[in-house]
N, C-alpha and C positions, 0 to 999 in steps of 0.2 A: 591348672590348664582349663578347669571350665568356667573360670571368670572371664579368661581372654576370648572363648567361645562367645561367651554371653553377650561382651564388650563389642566385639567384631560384628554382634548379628544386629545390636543396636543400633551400631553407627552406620550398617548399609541402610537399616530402614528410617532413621531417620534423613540418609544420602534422596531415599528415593522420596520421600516427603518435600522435601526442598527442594528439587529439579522441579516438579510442575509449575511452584511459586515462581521460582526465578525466571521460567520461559513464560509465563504470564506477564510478569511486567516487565518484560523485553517484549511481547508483543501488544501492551496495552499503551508502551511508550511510543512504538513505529505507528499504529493507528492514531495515537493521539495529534503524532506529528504530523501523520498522513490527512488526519481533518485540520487542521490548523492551515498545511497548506491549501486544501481548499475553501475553505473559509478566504481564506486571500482569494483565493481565484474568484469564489461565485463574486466576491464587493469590486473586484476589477475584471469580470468579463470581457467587457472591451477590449480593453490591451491582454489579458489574457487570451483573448481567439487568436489575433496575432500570432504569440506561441505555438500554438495548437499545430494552428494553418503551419505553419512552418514545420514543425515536427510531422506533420499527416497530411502530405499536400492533397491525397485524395478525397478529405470529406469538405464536404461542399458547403456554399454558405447557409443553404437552409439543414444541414446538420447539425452548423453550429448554433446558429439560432433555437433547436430543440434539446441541445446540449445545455447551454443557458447556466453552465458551471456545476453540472453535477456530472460527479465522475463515474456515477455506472451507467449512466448515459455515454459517453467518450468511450467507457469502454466498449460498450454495446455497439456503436458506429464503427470505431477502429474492425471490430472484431468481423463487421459485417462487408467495409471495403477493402481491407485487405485481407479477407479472405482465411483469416489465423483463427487459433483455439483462441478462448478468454483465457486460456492460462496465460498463453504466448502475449494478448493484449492486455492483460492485469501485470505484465511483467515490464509493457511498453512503457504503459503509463506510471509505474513505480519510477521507470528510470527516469520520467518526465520529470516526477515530481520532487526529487530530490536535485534535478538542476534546475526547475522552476521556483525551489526553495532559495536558493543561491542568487537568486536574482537580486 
């Protein structure tokens, strides 16, 4: 009986060693992708404000202009005219960016 003890108490702690890894690179792979798509964006600004404008008819053209493709700036303006948490605007722009990825 106290091998299976032994066995059981190894395998939860090596269970809890490998959760932190595996949600690391599940969230080193969303950020990577989440720069990759702005990397697109900042080299095509232009037709990226397009987008924007249409997704956030409220920010203006001198927002976009100070936006100039970085995204905590977007956030930072989303957050400021419409008036939401940055959670709420960190959650807009997630959904931007994966149908701006699609493009």
């Amino acid at each position: 009986m106290r091998p299976i003890a032994i066995f059981a108490a190894f395998a939860a702690v090596s269970l809890m060693a490998v959760a932190p890894a595996v949600h690391a690179q599940t969230s080193t792979t969303t950020k990577s992708e989440a720069n990759s798509v702005w990397e697109k964006v900042k080299g095509s600004w232009n037709q990226a404000k397009g987008a924007v404008k249409e997704q956030w008819g409220k920010l203006t053209d001198d927002d976009l202009l100070e936006i100039q493709g970085r995204r905590d700036q977007l956030v930072g303006k989303i957050q400021t005219r419409y008036g939401i948490s940055q959670e709420e605007a960190e959650a807009q722009v997630s959904g931007w960016e994966h149908k701006y990825k699609s493009m």
